[in-house]
N, C-alpha and C positions, 0 to 999 in steps of 0.2 A: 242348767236348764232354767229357763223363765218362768216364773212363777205366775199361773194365773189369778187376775183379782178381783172381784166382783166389786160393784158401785158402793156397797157398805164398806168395803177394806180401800178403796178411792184414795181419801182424803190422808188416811197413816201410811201407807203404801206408797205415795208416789206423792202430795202435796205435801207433807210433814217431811217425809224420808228426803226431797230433794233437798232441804237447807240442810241436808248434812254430805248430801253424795248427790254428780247427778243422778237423772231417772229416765230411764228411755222407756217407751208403752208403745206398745204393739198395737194395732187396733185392726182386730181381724174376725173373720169368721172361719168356719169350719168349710163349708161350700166352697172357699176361695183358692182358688188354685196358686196364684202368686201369691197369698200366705204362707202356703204348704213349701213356697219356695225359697222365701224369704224368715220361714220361723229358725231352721236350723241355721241359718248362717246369726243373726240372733243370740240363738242359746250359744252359738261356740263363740261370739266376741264377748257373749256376759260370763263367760267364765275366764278369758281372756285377761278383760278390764275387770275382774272381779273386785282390784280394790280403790279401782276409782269411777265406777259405773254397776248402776243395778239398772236390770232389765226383766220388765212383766210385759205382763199380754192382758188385752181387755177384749174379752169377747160381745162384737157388736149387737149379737142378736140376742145374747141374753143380760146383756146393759145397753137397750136403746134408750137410754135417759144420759148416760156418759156420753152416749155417740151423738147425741143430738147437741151437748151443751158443747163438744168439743169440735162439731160442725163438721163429722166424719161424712163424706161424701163419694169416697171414693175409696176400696180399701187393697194391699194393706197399705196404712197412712199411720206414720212412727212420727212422735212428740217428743222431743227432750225439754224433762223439766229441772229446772233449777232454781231455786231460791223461793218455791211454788208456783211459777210459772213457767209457760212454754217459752224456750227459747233458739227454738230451732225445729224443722220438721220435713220429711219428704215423705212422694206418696209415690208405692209403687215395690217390686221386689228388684233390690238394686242391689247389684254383685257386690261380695265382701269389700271390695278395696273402696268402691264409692260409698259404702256406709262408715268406714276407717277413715274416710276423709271427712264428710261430712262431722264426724265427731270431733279429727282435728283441730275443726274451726272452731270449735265451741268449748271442748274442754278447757280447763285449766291444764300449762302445760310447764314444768317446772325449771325446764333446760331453756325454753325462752326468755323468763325469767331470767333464769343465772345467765345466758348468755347477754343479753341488755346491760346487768350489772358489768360483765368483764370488759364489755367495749367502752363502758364508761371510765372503766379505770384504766384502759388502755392495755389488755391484755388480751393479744389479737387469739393466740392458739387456742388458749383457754375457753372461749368464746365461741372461735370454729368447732371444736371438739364440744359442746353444747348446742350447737346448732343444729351437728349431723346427726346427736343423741334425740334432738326434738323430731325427726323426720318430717316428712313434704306437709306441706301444708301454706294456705296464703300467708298464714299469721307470721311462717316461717321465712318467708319471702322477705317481711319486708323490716324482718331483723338481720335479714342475710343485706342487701342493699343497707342497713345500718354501718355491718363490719366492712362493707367493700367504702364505703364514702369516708371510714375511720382509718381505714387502714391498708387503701390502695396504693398511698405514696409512699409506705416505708421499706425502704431498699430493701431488709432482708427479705419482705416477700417478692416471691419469682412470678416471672409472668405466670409460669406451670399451676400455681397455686391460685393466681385472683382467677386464671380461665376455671379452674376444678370446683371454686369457690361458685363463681357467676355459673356454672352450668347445675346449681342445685336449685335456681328459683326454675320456677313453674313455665315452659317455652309459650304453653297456652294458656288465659285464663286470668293468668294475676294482675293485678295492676303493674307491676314491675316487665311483666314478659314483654314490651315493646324494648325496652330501655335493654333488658336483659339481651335479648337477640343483637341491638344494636351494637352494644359494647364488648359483646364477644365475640362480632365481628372483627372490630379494629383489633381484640387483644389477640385474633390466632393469627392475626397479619405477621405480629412481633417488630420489632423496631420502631419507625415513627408512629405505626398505627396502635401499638401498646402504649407509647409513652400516650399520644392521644387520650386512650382510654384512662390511664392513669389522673391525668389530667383534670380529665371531666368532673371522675369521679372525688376527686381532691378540691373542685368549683376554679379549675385555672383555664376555665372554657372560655371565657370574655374574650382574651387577647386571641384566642385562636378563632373564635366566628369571624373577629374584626379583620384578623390576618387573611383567610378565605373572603371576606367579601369584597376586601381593596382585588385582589388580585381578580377576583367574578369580575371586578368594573374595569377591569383593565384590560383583560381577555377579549380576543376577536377572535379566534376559533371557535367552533359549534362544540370539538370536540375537548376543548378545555375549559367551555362553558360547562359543560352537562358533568366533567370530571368532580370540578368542584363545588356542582349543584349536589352531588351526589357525598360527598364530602359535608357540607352541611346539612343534608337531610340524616345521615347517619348521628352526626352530634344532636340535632333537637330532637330524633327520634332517644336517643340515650338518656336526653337531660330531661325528657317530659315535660310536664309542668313546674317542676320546680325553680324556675326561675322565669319572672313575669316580664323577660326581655326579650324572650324566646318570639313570643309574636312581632312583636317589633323586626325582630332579625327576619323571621320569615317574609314580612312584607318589605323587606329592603331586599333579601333577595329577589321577588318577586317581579319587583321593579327593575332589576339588574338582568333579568330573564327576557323580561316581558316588554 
């Protein structure tokens, strides 16, 4: 259960207490309906994360000097503090799972860590099994694209596993989810359109846009122009921004279109 804390218990409660643990703060009233609906879901993740999150409640109407300094304007409206300040916050009664995410982003999370370590060393399972321990999350995203660009080309993994791997980032939302959806396109193809994906994901995409674009300029069909247009928009959708030639290729095909 969250413990309520008045403007005098403020500053040990929740500025002090965050350099040791975060501190998530309610900021509600009695009157409020979406409080009422959002306090229980609340107290059951602060018992949850009991030992890596504490969770109070500040009541607005009887600390309107907190609610004023903390620019409370709409309620309920939840602050995570850390290190004594805010570092994350939404407003509103937001079902358990979008408050379990939102913290995602924000906690400290320990399998991330160890999974960063493993890919460094080259220790692909190790890593994976760390990864699935850290659950969904962006932060998780784009250690998962770490292990897939580390360890997409090495034979013992099966296409079975980089697809079960790539289908754990986020379809909507992450920075990764263009690239995501791209690449497990070509990998449920299997055959060329796996080695493809493997490819990319290993940075042996150069020779293969080069290969697609001689053959776009040589093409007179409409219907093996658009084949291969479709072929390279799947790769720069995969590669993203990560390589600054990407543009270039797009307006050589454009020209080859157009």
């Amino acid at each position: 259960m969250a413990k309520n804390i008045s403007e005098q218990e403020f500053n040990s409660e929740v500025l002090q207490a965050s350099k040791q643990v975060p501190v998530l703060v309610d900021f509600w009233a009695e009157w409020c309906g979406p409080c009422r609906v959002l306090g229980p879901i609340l107290d059951k993740i602060g018992d949850e994360y009991r030992d890596k999150l504490k969770v109070v409640k500040v009541n607005t109407e009887q600390n309107q000097q907190l609610a004023l300094q903390y620019r409370i304007q709409s309620i309920p409206a939840v602050k995570l503090f850390m290190d004594g300040r805010v570092v994350g916050e939404f407003v509103g009664a937001l079902p358990e799972a979008s408050v379990k995410a939102f913290l995602a982003e924000h906690l400290p999370n320990p399998h991330l860590d160890a999974a960063r370590a493993k890919i460094q060393t080259g220790d692909a399972p190790g890593a994976l099994h760390e990864i699935r321990a850290a659950g969904p999350s962006l932060k998780a995203d784009e250690v998962i694209w770490q292990w897939l660009v580390a360890f997409a080309n090495h034979k013992e993994i099966t296409d079975a596993t980089l697809i079960s791997v790539v289908q754990l980032i986020s379809p909507y939302g992450s920075p990764f989810s263009d690239r995501r959806n791209a690449i497990l396109e070509q990998l449920q193809q299997g055959g060329d359109g796996a080695a493809a994906a493997r490819a990319m994901l290993a940075g042996g995409h150069d020779h293969q846009i080069q290969t697609l674009l001689s053959l776009l300029e040589k093409a007179t069909s409409s219907d093996e122009k658009n084949s291969l247009r479709e072929q390279l928009v799947r790769i720069f959708t995969a590669l993203g921004q990560q390589d600054p030639k990407i543009a270039e290729y797009r307006k050589r095909m454009a020209r080859l279109l157009y």
